[in-house]
ROKOLKE-796080 format. One record per residue (C-alpha): residue number from 1; residue in three letters; x, y, z. Coordinates in pm, whole numbers. Each point is the difference from the previous one (the first is absolute). Example, Ala and Ser with C-alpha at 12.3 -4.5 7.8 and 13.67 -1.06 7.14 Angstrom:
2
<n 1 res ALA X 1230 Y -450 Z 780> .
<n 2 res SER X 137 Y 344 Z -66> .
! end
This chain:
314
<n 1 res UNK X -2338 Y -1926 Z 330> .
<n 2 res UNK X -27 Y -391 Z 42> .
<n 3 res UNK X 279 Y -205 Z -207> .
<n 4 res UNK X -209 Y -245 Z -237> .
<n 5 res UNK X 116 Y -360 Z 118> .
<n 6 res UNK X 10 Y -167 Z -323> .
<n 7 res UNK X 67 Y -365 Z 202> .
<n 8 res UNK X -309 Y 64 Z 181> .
<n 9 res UNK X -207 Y 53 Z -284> .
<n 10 res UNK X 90 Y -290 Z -164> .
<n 11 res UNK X -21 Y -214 Z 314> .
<n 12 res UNK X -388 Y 155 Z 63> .
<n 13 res UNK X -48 Y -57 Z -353> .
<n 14 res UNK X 23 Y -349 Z -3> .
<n 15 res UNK X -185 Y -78 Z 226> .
<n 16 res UNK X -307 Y 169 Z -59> .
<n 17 res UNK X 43 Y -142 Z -365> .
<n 18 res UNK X 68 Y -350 Z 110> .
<n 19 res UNK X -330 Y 74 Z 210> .
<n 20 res UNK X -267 Y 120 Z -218> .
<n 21 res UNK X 168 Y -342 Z -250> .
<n 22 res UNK X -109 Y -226 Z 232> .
<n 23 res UNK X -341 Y 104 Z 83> .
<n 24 res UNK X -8 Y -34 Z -370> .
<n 25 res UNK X 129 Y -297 Z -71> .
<n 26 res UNK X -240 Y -109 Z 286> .
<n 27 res UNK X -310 Y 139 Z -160> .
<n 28 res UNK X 74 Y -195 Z -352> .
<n 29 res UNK X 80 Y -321 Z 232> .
<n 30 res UNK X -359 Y 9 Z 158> .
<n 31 res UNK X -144 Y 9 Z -361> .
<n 32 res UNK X -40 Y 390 Z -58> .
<n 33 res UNK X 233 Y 6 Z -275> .
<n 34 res UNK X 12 Y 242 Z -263> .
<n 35 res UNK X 258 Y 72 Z -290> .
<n 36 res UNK X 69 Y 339 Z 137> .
<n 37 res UNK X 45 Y -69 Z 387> .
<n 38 res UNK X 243 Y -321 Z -175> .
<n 39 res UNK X 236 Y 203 Z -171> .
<n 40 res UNK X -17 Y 269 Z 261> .
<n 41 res UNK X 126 Y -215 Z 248> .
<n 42 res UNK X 298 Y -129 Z -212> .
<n 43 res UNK X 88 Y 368 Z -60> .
<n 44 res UNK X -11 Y 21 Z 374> .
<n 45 res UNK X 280 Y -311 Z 72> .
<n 46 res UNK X 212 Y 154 Z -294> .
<n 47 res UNK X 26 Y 324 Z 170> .
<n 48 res UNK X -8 Y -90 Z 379> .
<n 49 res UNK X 344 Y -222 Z -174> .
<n 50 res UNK X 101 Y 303 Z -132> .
<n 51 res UNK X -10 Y 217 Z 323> .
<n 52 res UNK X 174 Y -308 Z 147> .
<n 53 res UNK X 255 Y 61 Z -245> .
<n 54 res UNK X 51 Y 329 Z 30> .
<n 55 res UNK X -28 Y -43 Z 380> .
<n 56 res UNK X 295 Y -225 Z -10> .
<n 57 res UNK X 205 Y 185 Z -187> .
<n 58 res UNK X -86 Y 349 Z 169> .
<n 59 res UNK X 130 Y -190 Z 320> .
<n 60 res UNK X 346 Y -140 Z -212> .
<n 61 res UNK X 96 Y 369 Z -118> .
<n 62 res UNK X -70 Y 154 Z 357> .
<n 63 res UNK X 141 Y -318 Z 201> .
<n 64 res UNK X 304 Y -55 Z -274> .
<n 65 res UNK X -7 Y -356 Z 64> .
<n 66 res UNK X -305 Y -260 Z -127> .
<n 67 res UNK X -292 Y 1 Z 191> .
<n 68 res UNK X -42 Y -298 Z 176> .
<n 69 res UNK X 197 Y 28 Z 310> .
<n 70 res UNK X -269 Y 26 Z 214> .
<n 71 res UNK X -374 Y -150 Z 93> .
<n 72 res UNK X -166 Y 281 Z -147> .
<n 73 res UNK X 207 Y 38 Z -319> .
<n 74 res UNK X 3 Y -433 Z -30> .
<n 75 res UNK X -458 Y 57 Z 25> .
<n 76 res UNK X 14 Y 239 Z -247> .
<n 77 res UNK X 191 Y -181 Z -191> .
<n 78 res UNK X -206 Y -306 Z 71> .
<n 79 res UNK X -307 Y 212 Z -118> .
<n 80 res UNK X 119 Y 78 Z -310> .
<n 81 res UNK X 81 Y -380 Z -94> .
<n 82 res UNK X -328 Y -84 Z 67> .
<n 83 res UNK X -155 Y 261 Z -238> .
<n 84 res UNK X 264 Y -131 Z -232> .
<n 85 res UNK X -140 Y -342 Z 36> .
<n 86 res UNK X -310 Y 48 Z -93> .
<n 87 res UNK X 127 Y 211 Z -315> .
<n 88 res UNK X 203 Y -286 Z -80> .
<n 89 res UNK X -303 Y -309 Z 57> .
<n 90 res UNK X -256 Y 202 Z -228> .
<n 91 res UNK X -9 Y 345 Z -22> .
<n 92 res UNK X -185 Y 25 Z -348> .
<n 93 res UNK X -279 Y -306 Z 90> .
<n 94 res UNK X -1 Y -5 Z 391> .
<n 95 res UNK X -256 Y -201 Z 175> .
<n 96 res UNK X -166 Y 213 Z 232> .
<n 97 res UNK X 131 Y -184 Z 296> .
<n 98 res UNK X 363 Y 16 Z -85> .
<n 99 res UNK X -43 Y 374 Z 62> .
<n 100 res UNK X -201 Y -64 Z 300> .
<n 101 res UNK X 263 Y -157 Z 154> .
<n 102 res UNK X 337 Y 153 Z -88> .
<n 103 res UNK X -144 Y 382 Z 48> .
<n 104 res UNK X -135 Y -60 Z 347> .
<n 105 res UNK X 334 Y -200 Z 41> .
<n 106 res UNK X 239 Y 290 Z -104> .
<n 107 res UNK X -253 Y 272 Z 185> .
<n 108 res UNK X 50 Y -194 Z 316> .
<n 109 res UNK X 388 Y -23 Z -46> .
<n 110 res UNK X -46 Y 407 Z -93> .
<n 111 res UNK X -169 Y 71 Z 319> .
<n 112 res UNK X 177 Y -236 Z 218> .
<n 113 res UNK X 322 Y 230 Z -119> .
<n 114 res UNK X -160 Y 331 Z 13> .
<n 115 res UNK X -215 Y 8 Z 237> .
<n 116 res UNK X 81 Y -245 Z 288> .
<n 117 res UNK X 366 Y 52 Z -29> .
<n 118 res UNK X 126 Y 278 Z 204> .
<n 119 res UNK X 160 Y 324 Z -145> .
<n 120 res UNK X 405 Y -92 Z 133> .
<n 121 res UNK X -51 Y -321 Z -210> .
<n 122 res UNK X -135 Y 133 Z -299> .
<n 123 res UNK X 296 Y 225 Z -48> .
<n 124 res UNK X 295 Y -48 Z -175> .
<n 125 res UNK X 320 Y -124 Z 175> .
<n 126 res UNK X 388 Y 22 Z -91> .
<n 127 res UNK X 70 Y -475 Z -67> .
<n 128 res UNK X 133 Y -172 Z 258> .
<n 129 res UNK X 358 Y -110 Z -64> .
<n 130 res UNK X -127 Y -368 Z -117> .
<n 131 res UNK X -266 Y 138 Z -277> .
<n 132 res UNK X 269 Y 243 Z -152> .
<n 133 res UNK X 29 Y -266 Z -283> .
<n 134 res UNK X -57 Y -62 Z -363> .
<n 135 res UNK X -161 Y -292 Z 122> .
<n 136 res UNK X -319 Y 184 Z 180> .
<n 137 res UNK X -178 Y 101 Z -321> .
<n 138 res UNK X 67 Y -384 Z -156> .
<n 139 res UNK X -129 Y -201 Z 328> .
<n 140 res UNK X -236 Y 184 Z 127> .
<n 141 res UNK X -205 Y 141 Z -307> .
<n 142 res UNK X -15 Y -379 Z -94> .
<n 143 res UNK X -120 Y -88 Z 306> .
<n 144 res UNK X -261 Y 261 Z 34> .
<n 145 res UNK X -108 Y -79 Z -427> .
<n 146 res UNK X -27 Y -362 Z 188> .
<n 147 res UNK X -187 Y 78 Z 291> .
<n 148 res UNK X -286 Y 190 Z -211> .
<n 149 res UNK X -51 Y -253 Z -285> .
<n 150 res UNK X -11 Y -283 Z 285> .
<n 151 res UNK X -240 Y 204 Z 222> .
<n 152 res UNK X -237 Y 69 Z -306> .
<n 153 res UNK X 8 Y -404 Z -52> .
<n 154 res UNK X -47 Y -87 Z 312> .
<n 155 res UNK X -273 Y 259 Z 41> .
<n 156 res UNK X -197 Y -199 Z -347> .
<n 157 res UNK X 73 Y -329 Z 172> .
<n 158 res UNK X -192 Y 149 Z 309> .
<n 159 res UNK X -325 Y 157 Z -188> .
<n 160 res UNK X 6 Y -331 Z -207> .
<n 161 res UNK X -23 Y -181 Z 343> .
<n 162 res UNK X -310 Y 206 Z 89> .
<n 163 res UNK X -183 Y -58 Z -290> .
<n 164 res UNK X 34 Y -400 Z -1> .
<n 165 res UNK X -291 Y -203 Z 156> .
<n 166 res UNK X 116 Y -118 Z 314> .
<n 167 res UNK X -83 Y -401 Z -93> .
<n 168 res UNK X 232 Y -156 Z -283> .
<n 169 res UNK X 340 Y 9 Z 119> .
<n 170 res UNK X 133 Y -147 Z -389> .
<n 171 res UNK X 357 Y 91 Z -52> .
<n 172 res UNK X -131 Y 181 Z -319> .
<n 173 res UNK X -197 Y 264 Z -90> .
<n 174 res UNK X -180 Y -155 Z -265> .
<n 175 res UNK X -119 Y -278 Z 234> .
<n 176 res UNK X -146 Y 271 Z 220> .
<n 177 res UNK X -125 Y 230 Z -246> .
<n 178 res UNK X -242 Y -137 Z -313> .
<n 179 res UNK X 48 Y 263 Z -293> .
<n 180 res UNK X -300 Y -169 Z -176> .
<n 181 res UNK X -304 Y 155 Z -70> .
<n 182 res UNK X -195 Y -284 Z 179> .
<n 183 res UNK X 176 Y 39 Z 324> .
<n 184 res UNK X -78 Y 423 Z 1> .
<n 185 res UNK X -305 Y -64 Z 233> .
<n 186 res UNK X 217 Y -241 Z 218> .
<n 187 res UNK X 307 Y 252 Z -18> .
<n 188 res UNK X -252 Y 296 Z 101> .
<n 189 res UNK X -129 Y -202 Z 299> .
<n 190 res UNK X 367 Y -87 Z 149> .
<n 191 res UNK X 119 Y 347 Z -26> .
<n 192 res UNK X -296 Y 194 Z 57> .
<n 193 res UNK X 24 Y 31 Z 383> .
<n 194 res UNK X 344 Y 73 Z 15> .
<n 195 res UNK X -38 Y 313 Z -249> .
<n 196 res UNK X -305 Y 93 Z 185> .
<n 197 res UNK X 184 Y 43 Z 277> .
<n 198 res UNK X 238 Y 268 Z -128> .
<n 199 res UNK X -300 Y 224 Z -160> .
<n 200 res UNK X 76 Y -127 Z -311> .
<n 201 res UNK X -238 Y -211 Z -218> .
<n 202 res UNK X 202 Y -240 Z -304> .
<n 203 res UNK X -157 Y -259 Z -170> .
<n 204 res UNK X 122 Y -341 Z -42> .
<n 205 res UNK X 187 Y 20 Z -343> .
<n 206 res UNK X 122 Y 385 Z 101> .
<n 207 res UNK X 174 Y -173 Z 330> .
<n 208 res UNK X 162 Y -263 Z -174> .
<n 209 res UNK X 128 Y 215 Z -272> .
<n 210 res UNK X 148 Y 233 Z 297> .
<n 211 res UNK X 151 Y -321 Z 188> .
<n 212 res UNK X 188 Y -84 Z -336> .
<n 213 res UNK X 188 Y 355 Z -76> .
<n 214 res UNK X 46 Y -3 Z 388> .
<n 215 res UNK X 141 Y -290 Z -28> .
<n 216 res UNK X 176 Y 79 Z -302> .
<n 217 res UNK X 155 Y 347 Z 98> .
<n 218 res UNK X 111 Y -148 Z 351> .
<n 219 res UNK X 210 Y -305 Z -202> .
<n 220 res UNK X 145 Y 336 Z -219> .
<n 221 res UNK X 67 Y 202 Z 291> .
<n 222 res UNK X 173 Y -241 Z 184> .
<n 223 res UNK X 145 Y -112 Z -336> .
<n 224 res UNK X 200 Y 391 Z -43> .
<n 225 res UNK X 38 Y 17 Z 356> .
<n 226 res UNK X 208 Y -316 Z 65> .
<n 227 res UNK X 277 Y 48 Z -223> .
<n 228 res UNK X 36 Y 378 Z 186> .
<n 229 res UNK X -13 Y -134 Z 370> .
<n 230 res UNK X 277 Y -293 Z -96> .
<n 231 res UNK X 236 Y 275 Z -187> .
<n 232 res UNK X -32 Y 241 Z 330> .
<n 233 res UNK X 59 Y -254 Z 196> .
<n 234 res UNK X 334 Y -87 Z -206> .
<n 235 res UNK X 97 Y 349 Z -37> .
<n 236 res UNK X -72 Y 52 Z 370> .
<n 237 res UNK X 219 Y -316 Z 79> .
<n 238 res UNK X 326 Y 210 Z -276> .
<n 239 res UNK X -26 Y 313 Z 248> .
<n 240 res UNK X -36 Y -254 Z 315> .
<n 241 res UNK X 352 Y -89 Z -89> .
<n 242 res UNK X 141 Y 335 Z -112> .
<n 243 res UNK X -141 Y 194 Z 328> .
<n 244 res UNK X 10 Y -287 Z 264> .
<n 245 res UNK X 268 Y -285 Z -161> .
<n 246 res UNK X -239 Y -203 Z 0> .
<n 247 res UNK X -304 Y -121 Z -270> .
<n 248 res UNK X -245 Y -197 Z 266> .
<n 249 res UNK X -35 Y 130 Z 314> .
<n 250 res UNK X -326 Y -109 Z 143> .
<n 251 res UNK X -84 Y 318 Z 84> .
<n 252 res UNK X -387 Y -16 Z 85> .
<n 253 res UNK X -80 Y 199 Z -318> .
<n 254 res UNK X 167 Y -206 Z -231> .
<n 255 res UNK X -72 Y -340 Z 168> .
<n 256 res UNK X -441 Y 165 Z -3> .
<n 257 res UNK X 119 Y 45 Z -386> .
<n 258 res UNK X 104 Y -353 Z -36> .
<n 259 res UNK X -355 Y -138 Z 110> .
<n 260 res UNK X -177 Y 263 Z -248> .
<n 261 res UNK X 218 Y -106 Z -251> .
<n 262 res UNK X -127 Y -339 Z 117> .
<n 263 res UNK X -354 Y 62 Z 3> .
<n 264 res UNK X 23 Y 135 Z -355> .
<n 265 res UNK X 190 Y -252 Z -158> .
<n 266 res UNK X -263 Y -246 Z 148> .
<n 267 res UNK X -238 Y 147 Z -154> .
<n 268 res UNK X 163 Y 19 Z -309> .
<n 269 res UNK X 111 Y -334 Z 12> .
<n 270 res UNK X -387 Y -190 Z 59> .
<n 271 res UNK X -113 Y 234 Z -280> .
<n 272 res UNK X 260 Y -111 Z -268> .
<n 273 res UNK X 74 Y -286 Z 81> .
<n 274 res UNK X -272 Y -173 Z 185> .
<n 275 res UNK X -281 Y 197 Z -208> .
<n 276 res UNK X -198 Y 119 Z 277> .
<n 277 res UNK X -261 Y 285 Z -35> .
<n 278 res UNK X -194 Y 159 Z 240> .
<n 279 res UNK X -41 Y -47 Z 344> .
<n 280 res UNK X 305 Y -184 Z 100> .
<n 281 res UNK X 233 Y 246 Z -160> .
<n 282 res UNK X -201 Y 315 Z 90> .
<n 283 res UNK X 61 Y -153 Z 390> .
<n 284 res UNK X 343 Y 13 Z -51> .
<n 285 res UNK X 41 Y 318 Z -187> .
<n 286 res UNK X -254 Y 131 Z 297> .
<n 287 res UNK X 281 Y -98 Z 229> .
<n 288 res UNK X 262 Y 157 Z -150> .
<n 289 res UNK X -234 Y 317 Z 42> .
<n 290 res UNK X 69 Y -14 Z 378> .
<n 291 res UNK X 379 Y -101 Z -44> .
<n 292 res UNK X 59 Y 255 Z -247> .
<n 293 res UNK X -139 Y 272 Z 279> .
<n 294 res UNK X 201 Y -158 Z 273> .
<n 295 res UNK X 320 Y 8 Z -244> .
<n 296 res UNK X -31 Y 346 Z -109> .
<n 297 res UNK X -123 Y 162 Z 333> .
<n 298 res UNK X -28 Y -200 Z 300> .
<n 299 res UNK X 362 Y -76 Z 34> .
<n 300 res UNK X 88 Y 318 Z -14> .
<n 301 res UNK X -279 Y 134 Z 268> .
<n 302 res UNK X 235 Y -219 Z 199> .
<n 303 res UNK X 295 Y 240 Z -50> .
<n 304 res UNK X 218 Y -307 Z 24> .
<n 305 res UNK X 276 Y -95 Z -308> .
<n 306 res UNK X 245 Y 134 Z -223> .
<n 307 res UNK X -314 Y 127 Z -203> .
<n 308 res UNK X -167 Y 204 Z 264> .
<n 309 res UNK X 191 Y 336 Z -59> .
<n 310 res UNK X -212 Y 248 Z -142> .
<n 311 res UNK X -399 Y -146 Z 46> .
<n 312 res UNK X -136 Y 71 Z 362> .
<n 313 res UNK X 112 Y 234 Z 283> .
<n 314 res UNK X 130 Y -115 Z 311> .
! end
């Protein structure tokens, strides 16, 4: 008689959840929207977080140590901030594209775990000597709660990108995008070709309504994620010194953290302070996109560092 794998289940489940969200979310986003199909897809990001959940813990009991040791356990956990997100930026009054994006984001994170990873690194491992610390669950949880609320920004600043007309370059979104009812036939004929292209037909005033919460949800995103990145990277810098004697090390992953912490706080900084909207800021959030990936895997691909125990085989 086969032995039910509970882990397995929940992994599976997931990601045929996260799935059948998306396609969705994607339906509502090209304008077949219904109040049924809405909430079902919010039921579905609820419980794909939920298998996440139970995921995670399923692999804390068995392992007996937190699960985020590894790459698999650190995309999991990467999936489930995501869905957590997008709980957190609207889960009662979503727009249609906030769904769009985070579900395919956290089914591609799913699937990028589950089903390009192979078996030996999906399994669970006894810690290396320089994880067994109280400091693993601390660092690296925030980290990961960063990573996720950043990518989800970043990923807004990128769609809001695609929907601008290519001509005004203003530094804010107001310049470039005429809310007023006189401008709708103007609005329609700036964006029409670009939506065209994508299958998907918006008119003027729907468009610029969409580049506003884009806008909007990208300046919260990167708003919760922030804070999380800069308190990883202090409570990585604590261990640094505990494990190593030393806080700063310019090991490549922290000195690739430095310059997304950099990128960020850019961003940040030409939204609060120097007002900017739209474009300009969505470039540099769009950057920190690329960083962020480069950060949180490339280094590692390397296998180089005091951070590359535990991600890739040799």
């Amino acid at each position: 008689m086969l032995e039910f794998d509970f882990e397995a289940f929940l992994r599976s489940g997931s990601f045929v959840v996260l799935l059948l969200t998306t396609l969705i979310f994607w339906i509502q986003a090209s304008g077949l929207e219904a109040w049924s199909t809405k909430w079902i897809a919010q039921i579905g990001i609820l419980l794909s977080n939920l298998l996440l959940v139970g995921l995670l813990a399923t692999r804390w009991v068995s392992s007996g140590h937190v699960p985020m040791s590894n790459l698999y356990e650190s995309l999991m956990f990467l999936c489930w901030s995501l869905t957590g997100c997008h709980i957190l930026l609207g889960f009662y009054q979503p727009p249609a594209w906030l769904g769009a994006i985070t579900s395919s984001s956290a089914m591609l994170v799913n699937g990028l775990a589950t089903l390009s990873l192979p078996k030996d690194m999906q399994m669970a491992s006894l810690l290396v000597p320089a994880l067994q610390s109280n400091w693993l669950m601390m660092h690296v949880s925030v980290m990961i709660l960063g990573y996720g609320t950043l990518l989800a920004g970043s990923l807004f600043s990128i769609a809001l990108l695609f929907l601008l007309p290519k001509q005004g370059l203003g530094s804010t979104i107001h310049g470039e995008v005429d809310l007023s009812v006189s401008s709708a036939s103007q609005a329609s004929t700036s964006y029409g070709p670009r939506c065209a292209d994508s299958g998907i037909t918006l008119s003027g005033s729907h468009v610029s309504n969409l580049v506003l919460q884009l806008d909007a949800l990208s300046y919260k995103s990167i708003s919760i994620g922030f804070p999380l990145l800069t308190l990883g990277i202090l409570s990585g810098a604590v261990w640094a010194n505990e494990a190593w004697g030393s806080y700063w090390s310019w090991d490549p992953k922290e000195t690739w953290a430095l310059v997304t912490w950099l990128v960020f706080a850019t961003y940040l900084h030409v939204r609060m302070v120097r007002g900017w909207e739209g474009r300009k800021p969505a470039t540099v959030a769009s950057l920190g996109f690329l960083v962020l990936w480069i950060c949180y895997l490339g280094v590692n691909w390397l296998g180089k560092g005091l951070h590359s125990y535990g991600w890739f085989s040799s």
